[in-house]
N, C-alpha and C positions, 0 to 999 in steps of 0.2 A: 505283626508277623513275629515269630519265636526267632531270638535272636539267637544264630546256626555261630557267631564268629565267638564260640566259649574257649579259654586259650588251654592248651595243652597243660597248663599248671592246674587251673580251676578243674577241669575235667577229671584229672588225677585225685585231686585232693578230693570233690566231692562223691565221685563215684566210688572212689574206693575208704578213705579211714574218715570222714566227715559226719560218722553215723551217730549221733549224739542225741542221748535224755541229759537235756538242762535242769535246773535245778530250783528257780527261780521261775515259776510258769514256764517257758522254753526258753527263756535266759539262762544262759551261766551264771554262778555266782561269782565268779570274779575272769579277770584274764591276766595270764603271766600267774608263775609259780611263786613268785614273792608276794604277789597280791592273793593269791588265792589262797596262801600259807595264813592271812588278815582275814578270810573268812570275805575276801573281796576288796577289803580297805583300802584306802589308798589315794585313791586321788587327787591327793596332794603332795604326793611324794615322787622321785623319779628311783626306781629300785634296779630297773631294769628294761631292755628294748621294748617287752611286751607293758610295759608299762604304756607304752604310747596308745593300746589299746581300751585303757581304760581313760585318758586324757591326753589328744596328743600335745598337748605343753608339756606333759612330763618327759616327752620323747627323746633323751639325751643321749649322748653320743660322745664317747672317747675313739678319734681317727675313726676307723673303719672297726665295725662289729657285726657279728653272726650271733644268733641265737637259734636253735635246736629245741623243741621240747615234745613230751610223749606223756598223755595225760591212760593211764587205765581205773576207768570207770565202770563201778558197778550196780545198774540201778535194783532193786527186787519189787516189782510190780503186783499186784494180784487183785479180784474183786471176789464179791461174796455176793448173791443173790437166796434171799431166806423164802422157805416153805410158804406156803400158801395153803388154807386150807378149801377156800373159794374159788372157783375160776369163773372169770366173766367173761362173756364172748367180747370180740375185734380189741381184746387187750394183746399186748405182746409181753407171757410171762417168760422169762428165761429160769434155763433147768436151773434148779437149788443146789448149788454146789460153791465150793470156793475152786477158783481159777488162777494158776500164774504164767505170770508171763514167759515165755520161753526168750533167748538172747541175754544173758545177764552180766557182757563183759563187753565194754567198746575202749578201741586205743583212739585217742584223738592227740593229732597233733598238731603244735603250730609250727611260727615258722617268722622271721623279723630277721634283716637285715637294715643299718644304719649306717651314716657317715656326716660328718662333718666337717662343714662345709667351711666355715670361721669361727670364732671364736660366738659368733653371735647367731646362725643358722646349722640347724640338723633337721637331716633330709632321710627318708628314708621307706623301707614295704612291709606293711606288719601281713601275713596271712593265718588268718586263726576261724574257730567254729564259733557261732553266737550261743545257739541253740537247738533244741530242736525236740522229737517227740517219737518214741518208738514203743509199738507194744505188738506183741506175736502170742494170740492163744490159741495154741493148734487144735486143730481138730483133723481125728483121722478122716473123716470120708463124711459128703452129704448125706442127709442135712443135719448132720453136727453141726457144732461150732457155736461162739457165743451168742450172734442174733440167724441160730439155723439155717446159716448157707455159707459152711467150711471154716477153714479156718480164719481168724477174724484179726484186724489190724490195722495199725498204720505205723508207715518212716518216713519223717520229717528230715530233709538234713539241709542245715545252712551254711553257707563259707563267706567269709568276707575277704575280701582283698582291698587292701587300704595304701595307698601312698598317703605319706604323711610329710608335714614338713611344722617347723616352731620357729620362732624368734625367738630373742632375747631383748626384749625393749629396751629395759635395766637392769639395773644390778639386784632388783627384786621379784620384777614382771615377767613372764613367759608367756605369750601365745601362741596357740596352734592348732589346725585345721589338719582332717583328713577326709578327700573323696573316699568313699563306700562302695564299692560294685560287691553286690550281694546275689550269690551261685543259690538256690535251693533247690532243691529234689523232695517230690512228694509220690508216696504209692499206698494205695486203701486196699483192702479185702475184706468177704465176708460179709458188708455189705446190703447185699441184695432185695433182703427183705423190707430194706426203706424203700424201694422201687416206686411204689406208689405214690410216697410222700415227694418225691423228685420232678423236678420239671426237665429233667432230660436224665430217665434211667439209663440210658445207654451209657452215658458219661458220669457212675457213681462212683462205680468199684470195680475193683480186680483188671484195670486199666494198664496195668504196668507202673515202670516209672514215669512222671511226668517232670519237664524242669523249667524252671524260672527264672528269669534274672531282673537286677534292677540299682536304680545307683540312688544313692543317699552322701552325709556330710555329717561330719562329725567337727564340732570345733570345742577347745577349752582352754582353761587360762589357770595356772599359779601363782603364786604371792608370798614371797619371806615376810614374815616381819619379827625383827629382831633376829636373834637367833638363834630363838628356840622353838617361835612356832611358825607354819606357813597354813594356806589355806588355797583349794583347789574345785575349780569346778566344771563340767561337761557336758556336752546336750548332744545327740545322735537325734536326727531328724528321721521321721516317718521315712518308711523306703516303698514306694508305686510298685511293685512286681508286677510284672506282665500275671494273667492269667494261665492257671494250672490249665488247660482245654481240656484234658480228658477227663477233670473231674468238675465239669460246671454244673454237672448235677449233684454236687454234694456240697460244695463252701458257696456262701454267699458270695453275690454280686456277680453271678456265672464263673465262679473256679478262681474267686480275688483272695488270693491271702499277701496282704502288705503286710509289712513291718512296724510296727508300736514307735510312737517316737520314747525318746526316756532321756532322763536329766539326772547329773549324779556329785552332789557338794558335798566336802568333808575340807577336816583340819587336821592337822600333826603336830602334836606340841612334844617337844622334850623335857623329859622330866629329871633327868641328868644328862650328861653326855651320851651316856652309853644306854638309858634307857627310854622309848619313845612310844606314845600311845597315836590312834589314828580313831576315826571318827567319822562314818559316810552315811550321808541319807542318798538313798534312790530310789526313781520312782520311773514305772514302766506304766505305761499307757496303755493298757488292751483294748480299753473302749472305743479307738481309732479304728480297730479292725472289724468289721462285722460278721466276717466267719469264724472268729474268736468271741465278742461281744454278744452275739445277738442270743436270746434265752432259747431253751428249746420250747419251750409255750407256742415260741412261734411258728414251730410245727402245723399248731391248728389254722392259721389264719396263713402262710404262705408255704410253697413247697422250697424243698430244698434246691438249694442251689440262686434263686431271686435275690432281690436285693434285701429284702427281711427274711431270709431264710433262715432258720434254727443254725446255731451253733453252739457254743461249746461254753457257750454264759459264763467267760471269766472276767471278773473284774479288775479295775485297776490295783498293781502294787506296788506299795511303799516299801522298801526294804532302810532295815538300822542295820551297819556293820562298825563292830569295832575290833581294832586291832593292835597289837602290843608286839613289840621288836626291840629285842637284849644285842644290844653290840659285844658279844662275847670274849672275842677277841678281836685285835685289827682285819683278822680276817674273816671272823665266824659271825652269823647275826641267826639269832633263835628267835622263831618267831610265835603263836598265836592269836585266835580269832574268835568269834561269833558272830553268828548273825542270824537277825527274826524279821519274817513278813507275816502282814495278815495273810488268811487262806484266800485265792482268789476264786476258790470255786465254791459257789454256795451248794447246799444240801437240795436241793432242787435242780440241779443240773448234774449229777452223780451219771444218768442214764449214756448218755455219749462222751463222758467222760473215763468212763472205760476207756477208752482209746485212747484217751490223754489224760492221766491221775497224775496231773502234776500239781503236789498237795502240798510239797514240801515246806517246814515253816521257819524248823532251826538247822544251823550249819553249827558244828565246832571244826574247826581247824588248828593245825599246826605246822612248820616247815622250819627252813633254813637255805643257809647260803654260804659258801664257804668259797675262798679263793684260792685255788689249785696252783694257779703261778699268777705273775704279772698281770697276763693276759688274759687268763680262764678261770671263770668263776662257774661253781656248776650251783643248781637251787633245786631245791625239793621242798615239796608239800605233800598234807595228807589229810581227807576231811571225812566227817562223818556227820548223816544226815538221819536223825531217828527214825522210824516211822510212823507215819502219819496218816488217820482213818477219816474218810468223811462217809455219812450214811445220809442216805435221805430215798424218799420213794421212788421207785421203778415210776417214771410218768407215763408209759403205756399201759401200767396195770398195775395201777396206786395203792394197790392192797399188799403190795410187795416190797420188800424193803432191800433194796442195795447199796452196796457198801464198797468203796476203792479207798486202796492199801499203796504205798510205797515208803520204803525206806533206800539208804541210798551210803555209798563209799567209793573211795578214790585214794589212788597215789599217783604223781606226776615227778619227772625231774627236766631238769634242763639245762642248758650248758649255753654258755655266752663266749664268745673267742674274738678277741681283737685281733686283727689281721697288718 
């Protein structure tokens, strides 16, 4: 039974600004404004509350702290479907046009509070977005639209809410764990025309919003040595979501979209005082999911919605980030970034990937951090994601070539206040 007790915060935060294109398949590329100014680096450093996000050992805490941030994100979406000069019957060609997506500005925010507890324990609540997936190609009136019934789509949105807590073993070691209760909201359109391929069309599309929730763990650990370099690492476990029910006819396992588990190690070495490089490999598990994993091939041999139901055939990704931070001044730190994954979506699954071109493969970044007083440090970043084309055949009617587009940009800041 759909779990009714969602609290006032989550409700808030998901229904209304948790409307997020990740960047990373439907991962973000990083969390917190100093990590994300690294291009996501990080995980060996403690920069800031949201840091606890990407490792809660890094989760530190001066007395009691607030953090604030407001991420605007700009994805540009679009696909191209090419001329045909053939048509063959029970193919499905889509009109020859290029399409973009409409929606091209989301604010996302997080949100971290901490305190400290002893010299040896910080306790604390990160709430932030993971990821997620949003595309809108409108169509004025039936049967437009991009699969001829309206307008076509999907929003994804995910929230996390994390108590966190760390120790301090010794004078080198941190450990730290964070329970995961993960909010997501999912709504399809457009639709219709898979009907037949569905073992429950009633339950595909244009369903409204549907919501899910589910709890997961995150735990990681840092490491000084000497003192210049340290080394850090992360693992976020698989998250069980209840089932979407109004769409069992369209994600595998009747309406299952879980959570990928994913593991995230990197180092920071100084290379003066004041200037310091970072270092992270990650890797996201998609293959865990089967309404993410499973090919669209498998269209022919199971309907949608089964436990081998077609989806969205992305494969697992490795992500490299590195990151570089100038201590400018005692108070000022400049930062940059990059980062490259392979593509997780092969040219063979382009077709339902319209709905989610999440192609993305390079990030640059840049940001800063400055300290306003004693207490208040504000942080800004700012990233750019080029665009990125994958083409491969229309598999309803392989004589046809399609093609998804995105490129991508952002600014974020944020403010931290000791209390």
């Amino acid at each position: 039974m759909k779990n009714k007790l969602v609290s006032g915060l989550a409700l808030t935060f998901t229904l209304g600004s948790f409307n997020v294109l990740a960047t990373n398949g439907y991962f973000t590329h990083g969390y917190g404004m100093t990590h994300k100014g690294m291009a996501g680096a990080g995980v060996a450093l403690s920069e800031e509350l949201m840091s606890g996000a990407n490792n809660p050992a890094s989760f530190n805490v001066n007395d009691t702290e607030i953090s604030v941030g407001l991420e605007l994100f700009s994805p540009d979406r679009k696909y191209t479907a090419s001329s045909v000069d053939t048509f063959y019957p029970n193919a499905l060609y889509l009109e020859a046009k290029t399409q973009k997506s409409d929606n091209t500005l989301f604010a996302i925010p997080e949100f971290a509070i901490g305190h400290q507890l002893n010299d040896k324990i910080n306790i604390g609540l990160l709430v932030y977005g993971n990821g997620g997936m949003n595309t809108d190609y409108n169509a004025e009136s039936e049967p437009e639209g991009t699969f001829y019934a309206g307008t076509t789509g999907v929003n994804l949105k995910q929230m996390f809410i994390s108590p966190t807590i760390n120790y301090q073993l010794n004078e080198q070691t941190k450990v730290g764990v964070s329970p995961i209760y993960v909010v997501q909201q999912f709504k399809a359109t457009g639709l219709g025309n898979f009907a037949p391929f569905s073992q429950s069309p009633q339950a595909l599309t244009n369903n409204d919003t549907d919501t899910s929730t589910g709890l997961g763990v995150q735990v990681g650990i840092t490491q000084t040595v000497g003192t210049s370099f340290s080394w850090g690492a992360s693992y976020r476990s698989s998250v069980s979501m209840e089932e979407f029910d109004s769409y069992k006819g369209l994600f595998a396992e009747n309406g299952g979209f879980d959570l990928p588990s994913s593991i995230q190690i990197g180092a920071a070495y100084k290379l003066t005082p004041t200037n310091q490089v970072v270092f992270d490999w990650q890797k996201i598990n998609y293959s865990e999911v089967k309404s993410i994993a499973n090919p669209m091939s498998n269209l022919m041999s199971a309907p949608l919605g089964a436990s081998a139901g077609a989806g969205f055939g992305w494969e697992d990704m490795d992500i490299y980030k590195l990151g570089y931070q100038w201590q400018r001044t005692a108070k000022q730190k400049i930062r940059f970034g990059v980062s490259y994954t392979q593509q997780p979506i092969p040219s063979s699954e382009v077709l339902f990937n319209i709905l989610a071109p999440g192609v993305q493969e390079w990030h640059f970044t840049t940001g800063f951090s400055h300290k306003v007083s004693e207490k208040v440090q504000l942080n800004a970043m700012a990233f750019y994601s080029p665009a990125k084309k994958v083409s491969g055949a229309n598999f309803l009617a392989p004589n046809q070539q399609l093609s998804i587009e995105m490129q991508q940009s952002g600014v974020g800041v944020s403010i931290v206040w000791g209390i």
